[in-house]
N, C-alpha and C positions, 0 to 999 in steps of 0.2 A: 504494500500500500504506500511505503516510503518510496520506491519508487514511481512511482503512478504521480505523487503529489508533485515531485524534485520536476517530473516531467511538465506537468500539468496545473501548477502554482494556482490557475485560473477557476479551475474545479472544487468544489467545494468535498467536506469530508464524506459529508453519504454518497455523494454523485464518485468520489474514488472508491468507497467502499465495496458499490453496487456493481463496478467495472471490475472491482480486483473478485469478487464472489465468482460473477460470469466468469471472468476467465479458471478460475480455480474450477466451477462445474464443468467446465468444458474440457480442462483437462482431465477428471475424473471420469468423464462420458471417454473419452480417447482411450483413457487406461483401459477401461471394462471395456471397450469393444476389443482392442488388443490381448487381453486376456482373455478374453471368448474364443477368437480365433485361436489363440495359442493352444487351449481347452478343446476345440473342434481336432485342430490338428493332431495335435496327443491322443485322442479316442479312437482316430482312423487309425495312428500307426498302431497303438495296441492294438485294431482289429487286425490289421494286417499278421503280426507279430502270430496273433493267437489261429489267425487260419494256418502262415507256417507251420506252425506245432500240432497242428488238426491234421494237416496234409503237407508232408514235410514232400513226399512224391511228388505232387506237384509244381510245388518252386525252381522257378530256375537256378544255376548253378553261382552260386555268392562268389560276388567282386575277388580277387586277390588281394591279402592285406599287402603296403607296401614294404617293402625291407627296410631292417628299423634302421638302417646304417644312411634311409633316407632325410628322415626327420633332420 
């Protein structure tokens, strides 16, 4: 909010308050949608994960790891 005023000297204190809240919900909506997707993502892979284990026959033949003298 100390920033907001240093910028905005002409703004009164509710009228920074009300902008610094906005911005703060909006980054909280950004977080939870990012976490949602990270949450979608993580569900798929463990399905995937758990059909390997169901049907290991199936799966195609896993990447080669790289030699560790690569790292």
């Amino acid at each position: 909010m100390r920033a907001f005023r240093e910028k905005h000297p002409e703004q009164s204190e509710l009228t920074a308050a009300v902008i610094v809240a906005l911005s703060l919900a909006e980054a909280l909506h950004e977080a939870q949608k990012a976490l949602q997707e990270l949450d979608e993502t993580l569900y798929e892979t463990i399905q995937e994960l758990l059909e390997l284990l169901e049907h290991p026959e199936s799966s195609a033949t896993l990447p080669e790891q790289p030699a560790s003298d690569a790292i």
